[in-house]
C-alpha positions in Angstrom: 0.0 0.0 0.0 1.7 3.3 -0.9 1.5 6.1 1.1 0.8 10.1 -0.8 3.6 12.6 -0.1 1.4 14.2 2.5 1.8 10.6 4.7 -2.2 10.0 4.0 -3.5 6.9 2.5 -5.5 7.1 -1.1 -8.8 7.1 -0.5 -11.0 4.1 0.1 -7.7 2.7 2.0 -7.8 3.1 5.6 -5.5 3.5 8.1 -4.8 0.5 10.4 -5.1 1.0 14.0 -2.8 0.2 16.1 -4.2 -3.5 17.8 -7.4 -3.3 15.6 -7.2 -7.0 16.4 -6.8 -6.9 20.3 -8.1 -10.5 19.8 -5.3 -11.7 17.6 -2.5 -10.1 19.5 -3.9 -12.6 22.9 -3.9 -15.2 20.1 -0.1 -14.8 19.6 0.9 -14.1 23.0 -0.5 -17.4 24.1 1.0 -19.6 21.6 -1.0 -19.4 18.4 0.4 -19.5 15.5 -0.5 -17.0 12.7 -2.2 -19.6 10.3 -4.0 -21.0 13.4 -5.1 -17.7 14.8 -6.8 -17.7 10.7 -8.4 -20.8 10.9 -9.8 -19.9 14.5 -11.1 -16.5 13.0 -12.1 -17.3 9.4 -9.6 -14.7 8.1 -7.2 -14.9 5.6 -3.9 -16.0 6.6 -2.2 -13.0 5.3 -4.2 -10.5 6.6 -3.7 -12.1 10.1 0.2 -12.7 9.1 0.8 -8.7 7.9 -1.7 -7.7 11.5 1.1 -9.6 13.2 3.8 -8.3 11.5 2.6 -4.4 12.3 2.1 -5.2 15.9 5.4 -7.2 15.9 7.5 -4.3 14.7 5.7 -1.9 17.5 5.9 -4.3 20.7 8.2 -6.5 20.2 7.7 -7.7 23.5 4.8 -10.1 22.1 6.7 -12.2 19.8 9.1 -12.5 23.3 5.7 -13.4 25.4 4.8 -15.8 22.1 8.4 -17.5 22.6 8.4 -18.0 26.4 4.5 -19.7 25.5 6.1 -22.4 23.0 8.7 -23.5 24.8 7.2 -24.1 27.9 6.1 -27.7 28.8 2.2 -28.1 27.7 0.1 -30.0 30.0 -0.1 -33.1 27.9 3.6 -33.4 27.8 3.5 -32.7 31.7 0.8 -35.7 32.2 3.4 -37.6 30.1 6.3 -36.8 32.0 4.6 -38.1 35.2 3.4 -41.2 34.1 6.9 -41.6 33.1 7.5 -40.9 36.8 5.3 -43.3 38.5 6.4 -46.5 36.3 10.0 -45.3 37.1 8.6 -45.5 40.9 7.1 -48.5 40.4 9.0 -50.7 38.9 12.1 -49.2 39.7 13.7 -48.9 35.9 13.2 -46.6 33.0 10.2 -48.1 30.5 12.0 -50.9 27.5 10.3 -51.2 24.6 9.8 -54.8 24.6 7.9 -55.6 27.8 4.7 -57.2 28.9 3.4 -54.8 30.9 0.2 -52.5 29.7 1.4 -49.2 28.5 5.3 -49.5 29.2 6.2 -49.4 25.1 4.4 -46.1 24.6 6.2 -44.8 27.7 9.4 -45.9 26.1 8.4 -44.4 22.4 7.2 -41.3 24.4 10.7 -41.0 25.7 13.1 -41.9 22.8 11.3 -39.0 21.3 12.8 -36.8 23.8 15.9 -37.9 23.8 15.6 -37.5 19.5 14.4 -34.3 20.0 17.5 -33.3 22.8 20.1 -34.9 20.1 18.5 -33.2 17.2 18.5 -29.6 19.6 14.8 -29.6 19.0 13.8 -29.9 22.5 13.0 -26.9 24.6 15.6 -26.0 26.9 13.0 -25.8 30.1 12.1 -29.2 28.8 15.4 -30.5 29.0 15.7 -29.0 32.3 13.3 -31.3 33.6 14.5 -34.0 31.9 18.1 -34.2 33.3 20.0 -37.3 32.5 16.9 -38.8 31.2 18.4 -37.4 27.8 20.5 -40.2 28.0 19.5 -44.2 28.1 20.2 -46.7 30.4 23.2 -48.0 27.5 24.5 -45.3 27.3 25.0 -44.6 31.3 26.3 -48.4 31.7 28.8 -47.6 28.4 30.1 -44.3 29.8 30.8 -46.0 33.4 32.7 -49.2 31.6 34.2 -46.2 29.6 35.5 -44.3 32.9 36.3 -47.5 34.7 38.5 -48.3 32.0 40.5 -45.0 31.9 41.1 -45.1 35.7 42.5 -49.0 34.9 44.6 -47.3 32.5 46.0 -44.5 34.7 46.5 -46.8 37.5 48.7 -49.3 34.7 50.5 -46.3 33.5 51.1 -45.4 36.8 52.6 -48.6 38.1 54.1 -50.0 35.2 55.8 -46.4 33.4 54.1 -47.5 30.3 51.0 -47.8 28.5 49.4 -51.3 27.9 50.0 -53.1 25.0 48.0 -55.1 23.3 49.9 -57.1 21.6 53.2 -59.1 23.5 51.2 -58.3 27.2 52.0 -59.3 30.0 48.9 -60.5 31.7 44.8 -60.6 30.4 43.5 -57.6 32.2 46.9 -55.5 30.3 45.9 -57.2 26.9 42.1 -56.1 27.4 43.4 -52.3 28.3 45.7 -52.4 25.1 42.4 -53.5 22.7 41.0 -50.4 24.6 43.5 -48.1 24.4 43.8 -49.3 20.6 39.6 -48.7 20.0 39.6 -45.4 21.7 42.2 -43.7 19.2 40.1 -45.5 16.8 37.2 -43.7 17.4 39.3 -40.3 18.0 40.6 -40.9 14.3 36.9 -41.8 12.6 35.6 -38.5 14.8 33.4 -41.1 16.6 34.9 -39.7 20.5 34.0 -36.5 21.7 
């Protein structure tokens, strides 16, 4: 729309008001998204779009309020969370996907999809929050231990024997095993597979 030199509209095109859509702007700042605030209001998805736009560039502390709305847990995901923590209660262990009990495979599904979403960076940071280690699965927790326990065997070698472990030509099983080890890890460090 192109404004006359004066700074007034042509006629038949009127100025927009500032909020003509009070509506709209509670819309956003609880979460909505433009093309849902459309379908909700039976208006065309541009005119809510360039509405939200206007208001955007005024206050710009709604798109912040709009922000802090999505990435706050919902209530569904919070119900989901704590059924997560009563079968944890219960049966002592995080849900496995093959099991016989009712519900404990969707509980499982429910929480690989977190962990996804943490990996992929897709996950809310106050979600994550509440997650904690949960990011991580029960494999993973029992691989890093067996990884630490395996350094310390290897600094306590080093430090009694003046030398690394060898794999090949050791002199005892448990120095053989920390050569294999010692021989994976720069492995994985040359494939970009360790941190």
């Amino acid at each position: 729309m192109v404004d006359l030199d004066d700074g007034t509209r042509p006629e038949g095109h009127a100025q927009p008001e500032e909020g003509a859509h009070p509506e709209w702007d509670l819309f956003y700042a609880r979460g909505l998204s433009g093309a849902r605030i459309a379908e909700v209001t039976g208006t065309p998805i541009g005119t809510v779009k360039r509405h939200l736009e206007r208001r955007r560039a005024v206050d710009p502390g709604l798109d912040v309020e709009h922000n802090a709305v999505l990435r706050r847990p919902s209530k569904r995901w919070l119900l989901r969370l704590a059924e997560v923590l009563a079968f944890i209660r219960v049966y002592d262990r995080y849900p496995i996907i093959h099991s016989g009990e009712w519900g404990e495979a969707s509980l499982y599904v429910w929480l690989a999809e977190q962990r996804r979403a943490f990996l992929a960076q897709n996950l809310s940071w106050r979600k994550a929050e509440v997650l904690g280690d949960w990011v991580t699965t029960d494999r993973e927790r029992v691989d890093d231990e067996r990884w630490r326990q395996r350094l310390g065997e290897t600094v306590d070698f080093v430090a009694a024997e003046g030398r690394l472990p060898r794999h090949r030509m050791s002199q005892s099983v448990s120095e053989h095993v920390l050569g294999i080890w010692m021989q994976t890890q720069g492995i994985e460090t040359h494939h970009g597979r360790r941190p």
